[in-house]
N, C-alpha and C positions, 0 to 999 in steps of 0.2 A: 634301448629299443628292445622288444618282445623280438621272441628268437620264433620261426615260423616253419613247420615241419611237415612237408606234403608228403603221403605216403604211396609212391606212387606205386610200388607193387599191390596197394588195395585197390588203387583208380585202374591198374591194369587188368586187375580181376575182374572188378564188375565189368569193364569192356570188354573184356571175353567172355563172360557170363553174359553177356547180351547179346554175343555173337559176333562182335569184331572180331577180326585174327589174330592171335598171339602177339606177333610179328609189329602187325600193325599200333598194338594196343601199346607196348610198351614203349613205341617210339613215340606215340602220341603221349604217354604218362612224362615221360624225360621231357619233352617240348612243351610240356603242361610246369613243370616243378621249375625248365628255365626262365617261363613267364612270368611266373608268382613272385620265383627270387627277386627278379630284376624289379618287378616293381615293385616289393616289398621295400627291396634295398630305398627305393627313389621317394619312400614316404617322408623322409624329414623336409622334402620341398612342398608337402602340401599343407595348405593352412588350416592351421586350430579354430576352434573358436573363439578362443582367443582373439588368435591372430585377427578374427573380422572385426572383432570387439574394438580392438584397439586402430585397427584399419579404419572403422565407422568411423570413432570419438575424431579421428585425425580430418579426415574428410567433412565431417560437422563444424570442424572448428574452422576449415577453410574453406567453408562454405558462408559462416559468420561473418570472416574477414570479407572477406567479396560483399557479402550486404552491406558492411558498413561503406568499402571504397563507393559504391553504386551510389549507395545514397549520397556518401558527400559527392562525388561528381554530377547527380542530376540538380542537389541544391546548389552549388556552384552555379549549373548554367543557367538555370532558373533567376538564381540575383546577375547575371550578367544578361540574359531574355527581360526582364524587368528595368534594367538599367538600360539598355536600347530605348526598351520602347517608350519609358520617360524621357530619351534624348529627342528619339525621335517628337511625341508630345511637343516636346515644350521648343523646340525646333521648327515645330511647325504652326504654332501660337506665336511664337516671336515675326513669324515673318506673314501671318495674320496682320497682325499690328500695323 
């Protein structure tokens, strides 16, 4: 991991070159450099691109899987909706007769 170095007596400067207080400048530079660390530290949980790369391919592929179950489940009901309706048919031709 890249090593990350705020400097915060230069950020204290310009805030008192700008007119902030002393005082005030450097506690706001220290509350600035705790901010940065922590979340610099917290950057291994955020993802690469990779990481979506590989996150996509995952979700495509089980995206695939699910089209194939859909489809055998609606052919399924489709030959059982055909096979009624032939019973029914020929159910009601026999008694036609």
């Amino acid at each position: 991991m890249e090593t990350f170095i705020f400097d915060t007596l230069a950020y204290s400067e310009k805030l008192t070159n700008a007119g902030m207080p002393e005082k005030q400048a450097k506690v706001l530079a220290e509350a600035q450099a705790d901010i940065l660390s922590k979340s610099i530290l917290n950057l291994d949980s955020v993802a690469t691109k990779a990481d979506l790369k590989e996150l996509e391919a995952k979700i495509d592929i089980k995206i695939n899987q699910l089209e194939i179950r859909l489809i055998k489940w609606f052919a399924g009901l489709f030959i059982v909706q055909v096979g009624v309706t032939v019973g029914i048919v020929l159910t009601v031709i026999k008694f036609m007769h």
